[in-house]
C-alpha atoms as a printed R data frame, in Angstrom:
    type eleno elety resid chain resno       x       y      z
1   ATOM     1    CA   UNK     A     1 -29.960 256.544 61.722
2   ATOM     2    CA   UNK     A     2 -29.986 254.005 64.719
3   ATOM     3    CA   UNK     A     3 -30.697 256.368 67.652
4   ATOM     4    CA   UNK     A     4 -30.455 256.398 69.960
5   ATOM     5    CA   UNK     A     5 -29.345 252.940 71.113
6   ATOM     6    CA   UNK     A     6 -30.062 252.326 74.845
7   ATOM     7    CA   UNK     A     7 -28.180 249.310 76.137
8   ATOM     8    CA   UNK     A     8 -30.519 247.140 77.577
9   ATOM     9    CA   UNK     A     9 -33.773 248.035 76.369
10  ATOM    10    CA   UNK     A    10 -33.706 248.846 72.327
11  ATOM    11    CA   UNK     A    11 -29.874 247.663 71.379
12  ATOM    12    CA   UNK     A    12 -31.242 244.546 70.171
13  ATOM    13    CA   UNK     A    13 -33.258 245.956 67.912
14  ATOM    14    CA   UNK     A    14 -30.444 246.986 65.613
15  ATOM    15    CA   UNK     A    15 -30.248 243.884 63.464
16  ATOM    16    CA   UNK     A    16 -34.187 244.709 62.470
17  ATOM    17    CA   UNK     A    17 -33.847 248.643 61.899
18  ATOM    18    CA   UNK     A    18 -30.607 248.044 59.799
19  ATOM    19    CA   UNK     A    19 -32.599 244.847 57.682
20  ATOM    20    CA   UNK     A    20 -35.804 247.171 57.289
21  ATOM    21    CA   UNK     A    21 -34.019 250.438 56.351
22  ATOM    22    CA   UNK     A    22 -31.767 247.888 53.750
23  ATOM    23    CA   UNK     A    23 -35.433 246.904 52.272
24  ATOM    24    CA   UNK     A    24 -36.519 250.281 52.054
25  ATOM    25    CA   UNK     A    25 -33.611 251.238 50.064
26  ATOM    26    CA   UNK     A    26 -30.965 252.712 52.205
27  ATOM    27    CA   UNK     A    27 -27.238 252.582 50.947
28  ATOM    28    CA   UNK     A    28 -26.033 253.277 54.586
29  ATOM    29    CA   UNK     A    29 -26.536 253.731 58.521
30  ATOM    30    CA   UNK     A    30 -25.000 255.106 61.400
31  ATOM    31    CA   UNK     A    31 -25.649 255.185 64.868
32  ATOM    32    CA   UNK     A    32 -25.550 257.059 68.446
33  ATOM    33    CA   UNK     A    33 -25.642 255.677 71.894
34  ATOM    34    CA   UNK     A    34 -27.435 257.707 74.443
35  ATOM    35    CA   UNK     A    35 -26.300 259.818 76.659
36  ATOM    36    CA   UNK     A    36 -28.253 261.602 79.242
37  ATOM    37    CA   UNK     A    37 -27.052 265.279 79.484
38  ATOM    38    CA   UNK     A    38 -28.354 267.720 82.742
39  ATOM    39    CA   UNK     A    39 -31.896 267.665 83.676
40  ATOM    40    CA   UNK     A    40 -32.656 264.556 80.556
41  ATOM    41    CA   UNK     A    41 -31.146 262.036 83.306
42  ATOM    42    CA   UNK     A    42 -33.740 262.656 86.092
43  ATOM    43    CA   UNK     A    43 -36.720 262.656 83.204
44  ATOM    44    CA   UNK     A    44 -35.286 258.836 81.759
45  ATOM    45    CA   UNK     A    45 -34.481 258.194 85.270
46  ATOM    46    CA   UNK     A    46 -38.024 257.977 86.298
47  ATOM    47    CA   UNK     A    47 -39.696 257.099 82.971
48  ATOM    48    CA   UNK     A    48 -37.244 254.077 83.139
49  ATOM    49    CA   UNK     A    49 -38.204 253.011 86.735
50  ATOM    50    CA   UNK     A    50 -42.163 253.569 85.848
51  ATOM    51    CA   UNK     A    51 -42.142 251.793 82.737
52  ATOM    52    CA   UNK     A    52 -39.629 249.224 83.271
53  ATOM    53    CA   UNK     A    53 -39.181 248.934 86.941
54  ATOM    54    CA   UNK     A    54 -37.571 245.231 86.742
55  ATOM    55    CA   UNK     A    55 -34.696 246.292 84.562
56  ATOM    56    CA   UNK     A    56 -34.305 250.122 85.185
57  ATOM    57    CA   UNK     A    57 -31.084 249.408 87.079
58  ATOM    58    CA   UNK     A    58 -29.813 247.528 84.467
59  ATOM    59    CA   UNK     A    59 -30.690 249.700 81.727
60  ATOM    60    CA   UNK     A    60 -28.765 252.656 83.816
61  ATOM    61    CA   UNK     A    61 -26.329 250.979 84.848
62  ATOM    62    CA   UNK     A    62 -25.065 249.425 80.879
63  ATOM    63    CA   UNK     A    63 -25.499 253.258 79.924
64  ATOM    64    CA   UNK     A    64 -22.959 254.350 82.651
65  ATOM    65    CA   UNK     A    65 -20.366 251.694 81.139
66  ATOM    66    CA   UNK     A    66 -20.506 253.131 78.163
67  ATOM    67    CA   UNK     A    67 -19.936 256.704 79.273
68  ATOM    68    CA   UNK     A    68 -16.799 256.005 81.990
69  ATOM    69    CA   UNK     A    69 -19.203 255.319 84.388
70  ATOM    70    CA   UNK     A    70 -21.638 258.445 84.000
71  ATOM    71    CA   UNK     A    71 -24.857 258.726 82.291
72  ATOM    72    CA   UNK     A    72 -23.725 261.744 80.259
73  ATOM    73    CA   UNK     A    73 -20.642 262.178 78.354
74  ATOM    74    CA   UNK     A    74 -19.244 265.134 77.083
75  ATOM    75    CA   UNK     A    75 -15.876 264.257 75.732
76  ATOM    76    CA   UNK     A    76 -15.157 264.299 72.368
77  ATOM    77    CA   UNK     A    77 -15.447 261.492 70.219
78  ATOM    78    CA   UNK     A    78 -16.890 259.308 73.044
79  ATOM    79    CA   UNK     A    79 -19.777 260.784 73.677
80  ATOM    80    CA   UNK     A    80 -22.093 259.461 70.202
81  ATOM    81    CA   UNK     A    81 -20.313 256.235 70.007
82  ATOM    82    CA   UNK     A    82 -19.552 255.348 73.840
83  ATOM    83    CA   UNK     A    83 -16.517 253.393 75.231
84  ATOM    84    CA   UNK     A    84 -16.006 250.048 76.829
85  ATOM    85    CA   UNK     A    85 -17.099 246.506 76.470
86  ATOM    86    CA   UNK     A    86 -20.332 247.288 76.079
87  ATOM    87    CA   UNK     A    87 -20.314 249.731 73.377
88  ATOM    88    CA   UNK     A    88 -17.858 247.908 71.808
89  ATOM    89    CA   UNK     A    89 -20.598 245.291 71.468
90  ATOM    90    CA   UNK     A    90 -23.077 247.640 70.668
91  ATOM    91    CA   UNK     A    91 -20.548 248.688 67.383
92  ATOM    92    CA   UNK     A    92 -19.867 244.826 66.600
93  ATOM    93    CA   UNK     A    93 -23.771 244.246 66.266
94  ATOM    94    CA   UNK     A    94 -24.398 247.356 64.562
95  ATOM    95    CA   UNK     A    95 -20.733 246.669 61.937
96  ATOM    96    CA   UNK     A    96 -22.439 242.835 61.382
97  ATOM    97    CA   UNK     A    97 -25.504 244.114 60.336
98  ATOM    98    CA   UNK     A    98 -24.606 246.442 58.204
99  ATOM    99    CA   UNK     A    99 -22.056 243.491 56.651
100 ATOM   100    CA   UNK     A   100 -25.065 241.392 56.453
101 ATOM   101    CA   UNK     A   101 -27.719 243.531 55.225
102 ATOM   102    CA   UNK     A   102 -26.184 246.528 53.391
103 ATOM   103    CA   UNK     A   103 -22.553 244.751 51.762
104 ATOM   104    CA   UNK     A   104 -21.606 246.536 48.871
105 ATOM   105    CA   UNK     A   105 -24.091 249.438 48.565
106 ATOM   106    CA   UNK     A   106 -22.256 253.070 48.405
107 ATOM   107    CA   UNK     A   107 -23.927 255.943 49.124
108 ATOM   108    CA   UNK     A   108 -24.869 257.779 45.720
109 ATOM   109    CA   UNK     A   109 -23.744 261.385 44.426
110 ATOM   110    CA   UNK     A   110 -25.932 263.982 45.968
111 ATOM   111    CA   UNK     A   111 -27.793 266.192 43.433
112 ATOM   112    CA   UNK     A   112 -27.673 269.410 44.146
113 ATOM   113    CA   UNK     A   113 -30.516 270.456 41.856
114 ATOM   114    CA   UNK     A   114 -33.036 269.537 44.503
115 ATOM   115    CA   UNK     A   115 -32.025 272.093 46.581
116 ATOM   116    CA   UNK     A   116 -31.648 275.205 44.505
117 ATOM   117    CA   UNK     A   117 -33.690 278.223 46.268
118 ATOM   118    CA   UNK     A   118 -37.527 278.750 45.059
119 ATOM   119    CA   UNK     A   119 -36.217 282.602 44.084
120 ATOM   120    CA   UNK     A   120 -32.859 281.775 42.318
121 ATOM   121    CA   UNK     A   121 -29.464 282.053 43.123
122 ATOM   122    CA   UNK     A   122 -28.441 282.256 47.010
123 ATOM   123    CA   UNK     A   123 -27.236 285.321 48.655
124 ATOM   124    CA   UNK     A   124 -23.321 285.766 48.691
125 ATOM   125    CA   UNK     A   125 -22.576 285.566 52.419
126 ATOM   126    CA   UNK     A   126 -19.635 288.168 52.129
């Protein structure tokens, strides 16, 4: 899992994580964008500005594009993956890596024997 991707400051990175998590094995990836809900805005707001004062309005301002000009999103199939020209590059780099690093693996059948209960069979819930 890629997350979250902050436009601006780790997006790049995504070429790396989805080459390293290929060499570790991984048969797949996803990703979220973030989004800055309630009091989480003011707390990245001034991390941002005290750790990267040169391109904390940048940073903020590419997450706002990808939220319809907000830093937090709410709305329903938006709010992981973003909208806009910049999340739609943010989904381009992230579909070419996985092309390029993780072509033709498929995720493999789960086995469900790894996660029987230590005391036997699970309670019925009805």
């Amino acid at each position: 899992m890629c997350a979250p991707v902050i436009p601006g400051l780790n997006s790049d990175e995504i070429p790396q994580i989805i080459k390293s998590a290929a060499q570790a094995g991984a048969s797949g990836a996803a990703f979220t964008i973030v989004r800055l809900n309630g009091s989480i805005a003011e707390i990245f707001k001034d991390w941002i500005y005290k750790t990267y004062p040169d391109r904390a309005e940048k940073v903020l301002n590419l997450i706002a594009q990808c939220h319809d000009g907000k830093l937090n999103d709410s709305r329903w199939g938006k709010r992981m993956s973003g909208d806009g020209k910049v999340a739609e590059s943010i989904q381009r780099l992230f579909k070419i890596s996985l092309n390029k690093y993780m072509a033709g693996r498929s995720m493999r059948p789960y086995n469900f024997s790894h996660f029987s209960p230590a005391n036997g069979k699970q309670l019925n819930l009805f």
